[in-house]
DRENLUM-196006 format. One record per residue: residue number from 1; residue in three letters; x, y, z of N, C-alpha, C in turn. Coordinates in steps of 0.001 Angstrom, whole numbers. Example, Ala and Ser with C-alpha at 12.3 -4.5 7.8 and 13.67 -1.06 7.14 Angstrom:
2
SITE,1,ALA,13190,-5690,7800,12300,-4500,7800,13200,-3300,7800
SITE,2,SER,12850,-2250,7080,13670,-1060,7140,12900,30,7870
% end
This chain:
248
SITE,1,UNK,2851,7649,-5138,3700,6501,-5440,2831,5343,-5947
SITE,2,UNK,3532,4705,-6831,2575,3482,-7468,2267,2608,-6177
SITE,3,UNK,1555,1979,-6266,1400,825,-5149,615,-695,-5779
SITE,4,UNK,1546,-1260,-5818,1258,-2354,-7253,714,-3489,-6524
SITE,5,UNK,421,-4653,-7299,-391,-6331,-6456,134,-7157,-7100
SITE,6,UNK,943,-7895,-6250,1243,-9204,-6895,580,-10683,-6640
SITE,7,UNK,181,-11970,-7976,-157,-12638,-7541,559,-13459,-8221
SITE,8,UNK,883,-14421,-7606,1885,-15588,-8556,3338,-15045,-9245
SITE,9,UNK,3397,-14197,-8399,4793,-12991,-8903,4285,-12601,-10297
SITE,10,UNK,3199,-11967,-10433,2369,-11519,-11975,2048,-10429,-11240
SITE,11,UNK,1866,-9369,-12365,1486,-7807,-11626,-124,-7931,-11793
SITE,12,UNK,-803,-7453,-11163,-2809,-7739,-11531,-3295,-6521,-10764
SITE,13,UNK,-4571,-6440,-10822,-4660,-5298,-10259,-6361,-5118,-9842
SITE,14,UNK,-6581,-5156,-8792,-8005,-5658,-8532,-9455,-4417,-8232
SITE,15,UNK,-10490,-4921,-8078,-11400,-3745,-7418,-12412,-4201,-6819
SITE,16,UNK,-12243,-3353,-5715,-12790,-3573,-4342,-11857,-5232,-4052
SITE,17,UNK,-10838,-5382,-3958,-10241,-6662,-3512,-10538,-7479,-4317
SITE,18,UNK,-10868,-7683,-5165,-11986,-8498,-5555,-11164,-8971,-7078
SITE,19,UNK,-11507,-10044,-8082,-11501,-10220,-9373,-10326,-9757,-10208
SITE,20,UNK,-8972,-10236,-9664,-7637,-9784,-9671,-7419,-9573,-11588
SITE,21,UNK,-6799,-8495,-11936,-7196,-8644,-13582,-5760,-7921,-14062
SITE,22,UNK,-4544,-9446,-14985,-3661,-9041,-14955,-3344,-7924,-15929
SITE,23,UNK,-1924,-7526,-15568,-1401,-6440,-15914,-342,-6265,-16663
SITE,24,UNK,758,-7191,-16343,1606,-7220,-16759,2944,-7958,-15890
SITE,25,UNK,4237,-7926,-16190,5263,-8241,-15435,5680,-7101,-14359
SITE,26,UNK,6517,-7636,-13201,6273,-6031,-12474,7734,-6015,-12396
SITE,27,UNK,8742,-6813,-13518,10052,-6178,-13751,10280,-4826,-15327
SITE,28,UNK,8839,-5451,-15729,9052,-4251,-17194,8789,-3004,-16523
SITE,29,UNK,6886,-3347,-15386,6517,-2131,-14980,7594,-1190,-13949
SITE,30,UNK,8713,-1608,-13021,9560,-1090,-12694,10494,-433,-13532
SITE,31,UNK,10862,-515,-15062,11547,-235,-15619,11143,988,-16207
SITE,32,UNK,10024,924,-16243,9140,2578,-16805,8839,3311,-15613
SITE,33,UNK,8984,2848,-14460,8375,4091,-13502,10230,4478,-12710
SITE,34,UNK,11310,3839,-13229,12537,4226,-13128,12688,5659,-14454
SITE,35,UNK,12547,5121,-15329,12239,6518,-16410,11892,7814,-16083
SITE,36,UNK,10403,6771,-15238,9273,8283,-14696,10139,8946,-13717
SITE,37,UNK,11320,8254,-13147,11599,9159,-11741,10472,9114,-10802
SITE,38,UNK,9958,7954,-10350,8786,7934,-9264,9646,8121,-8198
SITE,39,UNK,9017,8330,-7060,9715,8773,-6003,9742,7533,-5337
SITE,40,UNK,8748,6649,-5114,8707,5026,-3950,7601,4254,-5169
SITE,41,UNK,7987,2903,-4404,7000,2192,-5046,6672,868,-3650
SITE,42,UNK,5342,581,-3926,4689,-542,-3055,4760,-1665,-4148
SITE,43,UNK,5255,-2911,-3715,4270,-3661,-4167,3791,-4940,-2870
SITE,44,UNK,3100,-5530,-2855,1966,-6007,-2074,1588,-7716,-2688
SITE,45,UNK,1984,-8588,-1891,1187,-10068,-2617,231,-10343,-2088
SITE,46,UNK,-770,-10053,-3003,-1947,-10471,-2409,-2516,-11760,-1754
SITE,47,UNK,-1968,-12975,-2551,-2217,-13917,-1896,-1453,-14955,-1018
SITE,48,UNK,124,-14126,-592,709,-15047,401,-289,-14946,1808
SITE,49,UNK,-812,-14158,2300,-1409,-14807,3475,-2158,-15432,3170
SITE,50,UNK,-3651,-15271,2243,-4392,-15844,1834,-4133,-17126,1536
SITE,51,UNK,-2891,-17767,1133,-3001,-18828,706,-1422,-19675,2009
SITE,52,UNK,-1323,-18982,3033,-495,-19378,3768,632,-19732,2838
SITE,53,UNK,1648,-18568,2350,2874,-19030,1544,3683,-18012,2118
SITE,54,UNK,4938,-18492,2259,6163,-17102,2470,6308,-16158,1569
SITE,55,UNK,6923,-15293,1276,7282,-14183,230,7860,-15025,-345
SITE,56,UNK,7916,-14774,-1660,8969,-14825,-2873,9771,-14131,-3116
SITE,57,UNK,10761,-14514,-2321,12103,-14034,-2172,12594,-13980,-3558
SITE,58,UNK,12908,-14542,-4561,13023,-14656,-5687,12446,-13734,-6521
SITE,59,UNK,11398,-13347,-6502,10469,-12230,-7086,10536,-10831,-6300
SITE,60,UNK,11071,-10972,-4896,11710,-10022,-4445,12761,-9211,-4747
SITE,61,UNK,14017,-10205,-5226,15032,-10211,-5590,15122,-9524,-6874
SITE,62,UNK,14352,-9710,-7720,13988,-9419,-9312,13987,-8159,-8617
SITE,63,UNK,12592,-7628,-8412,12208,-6125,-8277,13440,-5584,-7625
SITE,64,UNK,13896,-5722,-6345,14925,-4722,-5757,15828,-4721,-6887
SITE,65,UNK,16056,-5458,-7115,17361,-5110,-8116,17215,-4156,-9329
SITE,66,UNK,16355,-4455,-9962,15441,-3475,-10703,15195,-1696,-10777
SITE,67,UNK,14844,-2094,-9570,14423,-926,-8895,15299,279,-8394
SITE,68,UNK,15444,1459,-8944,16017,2722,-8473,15901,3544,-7253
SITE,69,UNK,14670,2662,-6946,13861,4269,-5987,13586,3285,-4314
SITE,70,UNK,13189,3854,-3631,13001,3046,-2577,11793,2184,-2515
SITE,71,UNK,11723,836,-1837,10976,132,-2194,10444,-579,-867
SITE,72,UNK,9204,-712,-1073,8400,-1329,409,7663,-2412,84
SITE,73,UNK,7823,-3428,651,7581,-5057,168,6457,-5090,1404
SITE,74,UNK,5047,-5704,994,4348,-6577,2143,3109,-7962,1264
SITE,75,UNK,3255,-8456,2445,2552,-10229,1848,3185,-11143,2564
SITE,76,UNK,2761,-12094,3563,2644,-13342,3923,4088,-13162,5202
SITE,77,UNK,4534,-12006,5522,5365,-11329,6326,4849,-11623,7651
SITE,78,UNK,5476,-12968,8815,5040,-13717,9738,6280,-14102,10270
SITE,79,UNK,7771,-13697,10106,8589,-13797,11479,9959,-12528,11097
SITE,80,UNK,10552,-12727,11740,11600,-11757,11782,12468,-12394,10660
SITE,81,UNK,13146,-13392,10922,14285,-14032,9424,13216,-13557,8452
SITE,82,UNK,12361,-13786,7913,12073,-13171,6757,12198,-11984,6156
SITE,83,UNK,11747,-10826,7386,12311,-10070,7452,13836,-9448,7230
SITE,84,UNK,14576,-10417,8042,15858,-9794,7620,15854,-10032,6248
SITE,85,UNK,15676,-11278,5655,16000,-11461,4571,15584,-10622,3064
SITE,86,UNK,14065,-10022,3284,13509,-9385,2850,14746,-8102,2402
SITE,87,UNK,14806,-7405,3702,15963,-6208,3522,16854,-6439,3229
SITE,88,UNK,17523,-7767,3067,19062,-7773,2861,18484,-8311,1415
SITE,89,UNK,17707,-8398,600,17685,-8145,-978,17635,-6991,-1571
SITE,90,UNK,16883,-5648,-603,17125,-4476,-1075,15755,-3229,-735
SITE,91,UNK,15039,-3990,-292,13943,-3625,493,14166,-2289,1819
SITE,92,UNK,13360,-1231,1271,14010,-378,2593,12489,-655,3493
SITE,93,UNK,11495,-885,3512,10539,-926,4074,9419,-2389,3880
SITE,94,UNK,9035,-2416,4794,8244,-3712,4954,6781,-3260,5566
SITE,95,UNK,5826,-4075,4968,4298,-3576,5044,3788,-4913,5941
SITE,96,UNK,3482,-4555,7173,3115,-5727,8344,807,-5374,7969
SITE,97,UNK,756,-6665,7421,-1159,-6311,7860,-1957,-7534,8683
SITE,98,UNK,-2153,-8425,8230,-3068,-9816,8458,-2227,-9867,10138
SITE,99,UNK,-818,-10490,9903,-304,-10857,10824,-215,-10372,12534
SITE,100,UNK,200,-8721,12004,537,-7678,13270,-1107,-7473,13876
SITE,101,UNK,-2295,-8075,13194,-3312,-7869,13666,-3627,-8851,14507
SITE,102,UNK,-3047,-10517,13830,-3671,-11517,15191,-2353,-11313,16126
SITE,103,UNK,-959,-10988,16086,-31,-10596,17101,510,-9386,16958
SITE,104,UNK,-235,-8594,17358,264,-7188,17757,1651,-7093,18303
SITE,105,UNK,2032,-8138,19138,3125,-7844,19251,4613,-7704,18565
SITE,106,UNK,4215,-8514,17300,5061,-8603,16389,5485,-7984,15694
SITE,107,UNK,4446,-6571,15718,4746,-5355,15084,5681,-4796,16135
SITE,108,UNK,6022,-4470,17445,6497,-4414,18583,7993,-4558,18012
SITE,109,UNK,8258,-6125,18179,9512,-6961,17862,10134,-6209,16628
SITE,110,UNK,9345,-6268,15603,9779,-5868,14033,10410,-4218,14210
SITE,111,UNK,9675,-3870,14663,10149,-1974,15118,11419,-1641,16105
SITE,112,UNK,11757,-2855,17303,12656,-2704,17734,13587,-3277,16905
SITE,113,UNK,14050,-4225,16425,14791,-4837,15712,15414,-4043,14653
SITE,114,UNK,14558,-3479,13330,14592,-2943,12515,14232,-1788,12545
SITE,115,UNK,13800,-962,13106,13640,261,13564,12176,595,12776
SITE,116,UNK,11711,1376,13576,10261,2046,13545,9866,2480,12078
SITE,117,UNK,11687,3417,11114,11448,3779,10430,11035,2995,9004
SITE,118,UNK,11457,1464,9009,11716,397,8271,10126,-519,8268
SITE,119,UNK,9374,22,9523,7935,-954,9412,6826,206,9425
SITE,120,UNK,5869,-315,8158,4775,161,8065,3890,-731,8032
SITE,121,UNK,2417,-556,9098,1697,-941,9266,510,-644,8227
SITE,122,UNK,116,-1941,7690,-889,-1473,6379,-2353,-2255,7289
SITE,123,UNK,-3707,-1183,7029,-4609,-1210,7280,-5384,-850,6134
SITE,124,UNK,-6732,-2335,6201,-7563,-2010,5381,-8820,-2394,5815
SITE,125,UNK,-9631,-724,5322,-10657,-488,6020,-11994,-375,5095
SITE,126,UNK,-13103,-1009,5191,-14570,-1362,4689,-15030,-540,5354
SITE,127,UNK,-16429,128,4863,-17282,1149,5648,-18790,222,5861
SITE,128,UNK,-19405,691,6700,-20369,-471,7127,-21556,753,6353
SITE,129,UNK,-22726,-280,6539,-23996,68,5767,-24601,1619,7077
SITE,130,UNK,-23840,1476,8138,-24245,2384,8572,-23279,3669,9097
SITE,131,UNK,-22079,3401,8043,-21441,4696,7432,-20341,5035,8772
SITE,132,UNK,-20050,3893,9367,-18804,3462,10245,-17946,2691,9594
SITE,133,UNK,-16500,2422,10147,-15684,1462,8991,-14955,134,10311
SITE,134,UNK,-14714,-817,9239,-14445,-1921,9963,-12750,-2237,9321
SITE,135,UNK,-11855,-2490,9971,-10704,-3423,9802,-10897,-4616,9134
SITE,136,UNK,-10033,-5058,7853,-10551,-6226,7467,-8970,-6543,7232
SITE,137,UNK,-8502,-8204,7249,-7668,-8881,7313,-7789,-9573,6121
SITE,138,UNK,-6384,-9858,5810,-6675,-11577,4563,-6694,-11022,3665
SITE,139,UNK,-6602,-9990,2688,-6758,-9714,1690,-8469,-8792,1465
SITE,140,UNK,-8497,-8493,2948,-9911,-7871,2398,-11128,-9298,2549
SITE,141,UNK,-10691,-10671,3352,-11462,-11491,3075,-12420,-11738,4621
SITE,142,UNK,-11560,-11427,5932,-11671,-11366,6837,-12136,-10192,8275
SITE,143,UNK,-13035,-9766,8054,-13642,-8665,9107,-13271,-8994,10522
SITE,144,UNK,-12478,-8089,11058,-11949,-8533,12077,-12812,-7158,13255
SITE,145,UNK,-13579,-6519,13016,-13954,-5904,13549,-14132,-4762,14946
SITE,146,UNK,-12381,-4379,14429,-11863,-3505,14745,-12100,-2428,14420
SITE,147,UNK,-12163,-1149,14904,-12711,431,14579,-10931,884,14227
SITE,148,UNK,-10953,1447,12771,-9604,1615,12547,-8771,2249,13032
SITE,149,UNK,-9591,3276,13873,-8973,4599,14366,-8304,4132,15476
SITE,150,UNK,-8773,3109,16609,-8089,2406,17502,-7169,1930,16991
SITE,151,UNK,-7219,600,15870,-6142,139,15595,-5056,1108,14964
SITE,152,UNK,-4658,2099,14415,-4069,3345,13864,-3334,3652,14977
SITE,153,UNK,-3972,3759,16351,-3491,4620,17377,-2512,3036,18113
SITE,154,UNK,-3277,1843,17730,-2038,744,18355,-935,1003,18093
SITE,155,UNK,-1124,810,16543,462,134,15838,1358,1653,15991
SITE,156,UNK,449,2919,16319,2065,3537,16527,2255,3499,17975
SITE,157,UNK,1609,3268,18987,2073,2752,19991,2624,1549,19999
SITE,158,UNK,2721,313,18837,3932,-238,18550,4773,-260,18237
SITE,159,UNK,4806,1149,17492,5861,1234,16943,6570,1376,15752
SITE,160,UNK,5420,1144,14511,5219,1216,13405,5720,2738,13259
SITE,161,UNK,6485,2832,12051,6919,4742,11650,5908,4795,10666
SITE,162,UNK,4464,4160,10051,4031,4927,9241,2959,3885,8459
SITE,163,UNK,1785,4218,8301,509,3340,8119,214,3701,6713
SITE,164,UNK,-230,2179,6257,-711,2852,5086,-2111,1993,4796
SITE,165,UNK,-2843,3198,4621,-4394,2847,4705,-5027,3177,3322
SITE,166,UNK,-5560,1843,3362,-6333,1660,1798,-7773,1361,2243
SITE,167,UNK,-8974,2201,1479,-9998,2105,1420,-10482,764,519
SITE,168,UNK,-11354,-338,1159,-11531,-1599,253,-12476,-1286,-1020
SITE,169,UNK,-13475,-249,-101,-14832,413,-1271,-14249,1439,-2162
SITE,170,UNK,-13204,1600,-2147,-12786,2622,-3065,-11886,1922,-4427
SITE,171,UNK,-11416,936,-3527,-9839,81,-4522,-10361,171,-5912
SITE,172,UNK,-9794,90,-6658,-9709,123,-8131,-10884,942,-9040
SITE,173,UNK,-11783,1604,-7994,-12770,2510,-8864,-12640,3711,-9284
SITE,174,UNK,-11203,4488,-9224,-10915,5765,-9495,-11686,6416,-9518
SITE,175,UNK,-12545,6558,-8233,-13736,7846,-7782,-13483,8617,-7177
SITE,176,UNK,-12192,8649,-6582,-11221,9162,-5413,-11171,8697,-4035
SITE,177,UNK,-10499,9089,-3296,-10399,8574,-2196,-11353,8638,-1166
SITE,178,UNK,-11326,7949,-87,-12251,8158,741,-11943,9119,1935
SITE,179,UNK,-12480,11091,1438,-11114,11501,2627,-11759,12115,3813
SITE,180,UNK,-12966,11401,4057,-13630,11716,5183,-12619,10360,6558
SITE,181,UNK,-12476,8972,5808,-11507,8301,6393,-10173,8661,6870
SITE,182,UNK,-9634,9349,5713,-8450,9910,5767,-7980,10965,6876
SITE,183,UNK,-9022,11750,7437,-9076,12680,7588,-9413,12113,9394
SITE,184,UNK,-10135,10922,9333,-10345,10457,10730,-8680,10099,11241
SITE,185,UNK,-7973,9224,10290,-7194,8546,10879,-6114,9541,10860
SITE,186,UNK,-5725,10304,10046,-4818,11599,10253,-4671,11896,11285
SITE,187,UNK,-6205,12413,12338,-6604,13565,13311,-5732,12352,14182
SITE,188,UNK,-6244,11052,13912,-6067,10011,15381,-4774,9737,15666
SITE,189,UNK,-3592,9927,14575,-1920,9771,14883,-1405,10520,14920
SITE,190,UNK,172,10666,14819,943,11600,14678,1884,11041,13733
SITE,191,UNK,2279,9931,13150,2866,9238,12179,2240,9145,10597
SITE,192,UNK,3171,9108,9617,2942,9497,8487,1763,8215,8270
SITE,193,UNK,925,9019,7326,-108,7988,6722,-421,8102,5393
SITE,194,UNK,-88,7524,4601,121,7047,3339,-1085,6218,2724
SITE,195,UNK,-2153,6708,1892,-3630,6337,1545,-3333,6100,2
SITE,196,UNK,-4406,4662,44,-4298,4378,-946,-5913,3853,-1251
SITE,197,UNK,-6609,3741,-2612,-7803,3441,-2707,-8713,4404,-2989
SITE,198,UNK,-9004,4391,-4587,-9748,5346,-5464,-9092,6675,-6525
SITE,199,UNK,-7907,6671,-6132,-6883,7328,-7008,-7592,7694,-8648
SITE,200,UNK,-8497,8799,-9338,-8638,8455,-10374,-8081,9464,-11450
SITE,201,UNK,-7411,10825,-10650,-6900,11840,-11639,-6001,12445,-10333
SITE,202,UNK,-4728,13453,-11114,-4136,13938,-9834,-4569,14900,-8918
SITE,203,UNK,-6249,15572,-9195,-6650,16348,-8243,-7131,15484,-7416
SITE,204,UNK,-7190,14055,-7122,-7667,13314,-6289,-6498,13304,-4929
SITE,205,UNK,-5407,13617,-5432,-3868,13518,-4855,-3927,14641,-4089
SITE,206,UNK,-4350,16128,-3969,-3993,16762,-3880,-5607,17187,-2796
SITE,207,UNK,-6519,16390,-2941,-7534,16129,-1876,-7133,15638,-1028
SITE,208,UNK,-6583,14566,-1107,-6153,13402,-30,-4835,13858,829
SITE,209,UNK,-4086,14738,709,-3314,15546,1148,-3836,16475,2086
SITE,210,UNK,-4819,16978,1310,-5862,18663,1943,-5999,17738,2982
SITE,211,UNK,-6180,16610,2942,-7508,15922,4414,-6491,15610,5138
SITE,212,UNK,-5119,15555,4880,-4504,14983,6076,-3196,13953,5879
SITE,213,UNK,-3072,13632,4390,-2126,12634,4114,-706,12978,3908
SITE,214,UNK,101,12190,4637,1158,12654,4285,1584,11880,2922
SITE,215,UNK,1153,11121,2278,1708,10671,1352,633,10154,475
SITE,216,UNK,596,9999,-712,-774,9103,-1640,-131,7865,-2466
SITE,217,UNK,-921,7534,-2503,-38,5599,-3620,-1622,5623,-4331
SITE,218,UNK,-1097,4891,-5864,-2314,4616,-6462,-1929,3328,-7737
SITE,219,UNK,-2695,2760,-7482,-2838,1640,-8478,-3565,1635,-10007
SITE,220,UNK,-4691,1526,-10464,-5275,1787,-11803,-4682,3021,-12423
SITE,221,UNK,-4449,4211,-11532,-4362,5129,-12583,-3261,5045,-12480
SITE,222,UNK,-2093,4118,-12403,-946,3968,-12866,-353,2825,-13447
SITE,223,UNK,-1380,2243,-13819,-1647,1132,-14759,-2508,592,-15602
SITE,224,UNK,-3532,2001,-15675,-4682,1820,-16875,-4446,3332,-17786
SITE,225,UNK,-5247,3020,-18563,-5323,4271,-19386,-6733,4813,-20210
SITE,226,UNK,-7106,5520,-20159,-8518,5700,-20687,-9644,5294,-20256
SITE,227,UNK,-11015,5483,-20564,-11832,5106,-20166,-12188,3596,-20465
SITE,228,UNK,-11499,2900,-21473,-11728,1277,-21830,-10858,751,-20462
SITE,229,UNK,-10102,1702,-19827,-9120,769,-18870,-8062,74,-20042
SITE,230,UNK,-7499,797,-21008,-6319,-591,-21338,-5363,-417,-20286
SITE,231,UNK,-4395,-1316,-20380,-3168,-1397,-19739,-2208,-663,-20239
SITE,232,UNK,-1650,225,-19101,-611,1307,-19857,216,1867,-18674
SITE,233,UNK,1207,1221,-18230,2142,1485,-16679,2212,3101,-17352
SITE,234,UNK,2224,3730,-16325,1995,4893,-16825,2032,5857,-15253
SITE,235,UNK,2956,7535,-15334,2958,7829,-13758,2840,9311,-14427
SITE,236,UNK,1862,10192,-13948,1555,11894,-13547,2905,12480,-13824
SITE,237,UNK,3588,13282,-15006,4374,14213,-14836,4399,15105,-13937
SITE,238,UNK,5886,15578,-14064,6491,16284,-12752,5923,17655,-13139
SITE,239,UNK,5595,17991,-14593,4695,19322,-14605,3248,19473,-13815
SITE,240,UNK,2554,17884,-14061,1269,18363,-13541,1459,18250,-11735
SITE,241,UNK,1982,17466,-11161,2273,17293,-10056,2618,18645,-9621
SITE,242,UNK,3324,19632,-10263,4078,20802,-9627,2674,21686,-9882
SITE,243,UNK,1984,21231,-10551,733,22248,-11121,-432,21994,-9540
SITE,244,UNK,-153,21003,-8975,-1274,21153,-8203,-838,20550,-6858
SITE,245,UNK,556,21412,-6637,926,21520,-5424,2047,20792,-4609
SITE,246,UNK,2102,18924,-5503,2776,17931,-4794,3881,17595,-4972
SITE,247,UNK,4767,18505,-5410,5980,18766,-5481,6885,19958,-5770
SITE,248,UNK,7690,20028,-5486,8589,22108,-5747,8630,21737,-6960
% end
C-alpha cells in the first residue's frame, strides 16, 4: 500500500526523515492509485507534531472523499474529539506515534472507544552504531530510547489492532527493507505489522513478507520513477504482484 507524507497539506516525500522533497498534490495522487485499484493507502503529516498543530481536517476531508479504498490518517493525533472527527470524514483507521509514546495510555482510551481494529500504532525505529535499534519520536527528531520490541509488545497490550513500523535508515533509499527488524518485531507480537522503509522493487515486498509482515506500504517507489528519481505516482501491477506471490 502507498504510504504517502504530508507537509503543509503538499504531498513530499523524504529520506531518512530528513530533506522533505515535493511531489505533488495528494488529491491528483489519490486519483491514480483509485485507477491502480490499490488496496489501502497511508498518508502521514509529518509536521503536525513537530510543529504542535492539529490535523487538517480540511485536507482530510479532500482525501477521504477522494479516496475509494480504505484510508488511515496519522499526524498531530492528541485527543479523542479529533479522533472522532477524523472518522466521521471518512477515515477507517488512525496512526497514534509521538503522542501514545509520552501517554501510553491514550492508546488504551483510543482502542476502547473506537475499537482496537480502527487504531494503529506507528513506530519508528533507528539502528544504533552498535547494530541495536532505538524508538524515535517527532518525526524521527526525538530518541526516546526505547527497545522497539518492548514497545511493540505495549501497544498491543494496549490495544492497538496493528503496528506499523518504518525503518528511519532505510526511508526513502529503496535498498529494501530492514527484515532482520521485521522479523524481530513479527516474532515479538501477535498483531498485524505493516513495514514500511526501503521499498525499492516488488521483490523487496515479497522479502518483507518471507520475514514476517503481514502487510508492506512504500513511498518512493510509488512516487518516483527511474533512476533520476522523477516524479511519477505510480503502483506495481496486479500481474507482477500475482507473479511474486502477493496476491491470488
Amino acid at each position: 500500500m502507498p504510504c504517502l507524507l504530508l507537509q503543509n497539506s503538499k504531498l513530499v516525500k523524504t529520506i531518512k526523515f530528513k530533506n522533505p522533497n515535493y511531489v505533488g498534490d495528494p488529491v491528483n495522487a489519490i486519483k491514480i492509485y483509485n485507477e491502480k485499484e490499490v488496496d489501502e493507502l497511508i498518508f502521514l503529516d509529518i509536521t503536525a507534531t513537530v510543529e504542535h498543530k492539529k490535523p487538517s481536517f480540511k485536507t482530510i476531508s479532500e482525501i477521504a472523499s477522494e479516496c475509494f479504498m480504505p484510508l488511515t490518517y496519522g499526524g498531530g493525533v492528541n485527543n479523542l474529539d479529533d479522533m472522532k472527527t477524523i472518522f466521521n470524514l471518512g477515515a477507517e483507521k488512525i496512526a497514534i506515534n509521538s503522542y501514545g509514546m509520552e501517554n501510553p495510555s491514550f492508546i488504551a482510551e483510543a482502542a476502547e472507544k473506537f475499537g482496537s481494529q480502527s487504531i494503529i500504532a506507528s513506530i519508528d525505529v533507528k539502528k544504533k552504531f552498535i547494530g541495536s535499534y532505538e524508538v524515535y519520536a517527532r518525526s524521527g527528531t526525538k530518541n526516546t530510547h526505547m527497545d522497539p520490541m518492548d514497545w511493540a509488545k505495549k501497544v498491543q497490550e494496549l490495544g492497538a489492532g496493528e503496528i506499523l513500523l518504518t525503518s528511519i535508515d532505510k526511508d526513502g533509499t529503496m535498498e529494501g527493507y530492514d527484515l532482520p527488524l521485521i522479523s524481530k518485531i513479527c516474532q515479538a507480537v501477535n498483531i498485524p505489522v505493516i513495514v514500511c522503509g526501503g521499498a525499492g522493487k516488488v521483490e523487496d515486498f515479497s522479502l518483507a513478507v518471507h520475514a514476517g509482515a503481514s502487510a508492506v506500504a512504500a513511498g518512493s517507489l510509488v512516487v518516483y520513477h527511474g533512476s533520476v528519481q522523477g516524479v511519477l505516482i505510480n503502483f506495481p501491477s496486479k500481474d507482477e504482484l500475482k507473479k511474486h506471490g502477493l496476491i491470488q
